[in-house]
C-alpha positions in Angstrom: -0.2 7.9 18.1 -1.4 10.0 15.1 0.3 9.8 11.7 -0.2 12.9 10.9 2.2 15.8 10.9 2.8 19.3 10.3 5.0 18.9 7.3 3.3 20.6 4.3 1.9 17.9 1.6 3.3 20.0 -1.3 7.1 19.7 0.4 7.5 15.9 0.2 9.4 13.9 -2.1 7.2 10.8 -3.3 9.2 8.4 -1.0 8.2 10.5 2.1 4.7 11.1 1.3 4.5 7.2 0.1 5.5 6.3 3.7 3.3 8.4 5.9 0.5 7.5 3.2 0.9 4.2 4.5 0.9 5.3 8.4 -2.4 7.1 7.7 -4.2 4.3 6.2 -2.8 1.5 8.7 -3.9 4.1 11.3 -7.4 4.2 9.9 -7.6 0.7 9.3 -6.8 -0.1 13.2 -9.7 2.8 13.5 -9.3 6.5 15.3 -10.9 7.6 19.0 -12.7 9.9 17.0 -14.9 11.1 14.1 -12.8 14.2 14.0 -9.4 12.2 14.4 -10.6 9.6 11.0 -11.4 12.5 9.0 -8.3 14.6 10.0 -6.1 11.4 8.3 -8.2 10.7 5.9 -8.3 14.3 4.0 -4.2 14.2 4.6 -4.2 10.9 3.2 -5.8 12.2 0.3 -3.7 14.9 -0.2 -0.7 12.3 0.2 -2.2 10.2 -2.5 -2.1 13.4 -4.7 1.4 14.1 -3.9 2.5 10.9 -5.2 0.2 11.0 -8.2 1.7 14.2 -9.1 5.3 12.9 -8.5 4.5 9.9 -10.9 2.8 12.1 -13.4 6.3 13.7 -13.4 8.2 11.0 -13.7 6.3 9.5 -16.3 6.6 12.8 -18.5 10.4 12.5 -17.6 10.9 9.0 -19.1 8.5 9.8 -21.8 10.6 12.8 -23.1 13.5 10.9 -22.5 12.3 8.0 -24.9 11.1 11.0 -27.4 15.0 12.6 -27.3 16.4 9.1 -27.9 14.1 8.4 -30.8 14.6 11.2 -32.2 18.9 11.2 -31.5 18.8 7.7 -33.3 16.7 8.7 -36.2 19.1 11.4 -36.8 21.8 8.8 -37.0 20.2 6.8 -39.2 19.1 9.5 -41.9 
């Protein structure tokens, strides 16, 4: 059984690119049939890994402008 599927990388949410991330490297680390086959999962792992990079680079701008607007709500109050 082969972890990878046809779904495009750019498509998934971080949750569903977390969990086939996972398939692919418990599927390397049990080790393909063949040379081909290891470094078919291992350039979609990468790209899965970059998905949910980009997804917690998003996030993290998300809280961080969310922190800003609250900083800047409560120094308004306090002026």
């Amino acid at each position: 059984m082969s972890a990878l599927n046809d779904t495009p990388v750019d498509t998934l949410s971080f949750e569903a690119a977390r969990d086939e991330l996972v398939q692919v490297v418990s599927e390397l680390e049990q080790g393909s049939p063949t040379l081909e086959q290891s470094l078919a999962l291992w350039e979609r792992g990468e790209a899965l890994a970059a998905r949910c990079e980009e997804w917690l680079l998003g996030a993290k701008r998300r809280l961080e402008a969310a922190r800003a607007s609250a900083s800047d709500s409560s120094d308004e109050v306090e002026s």
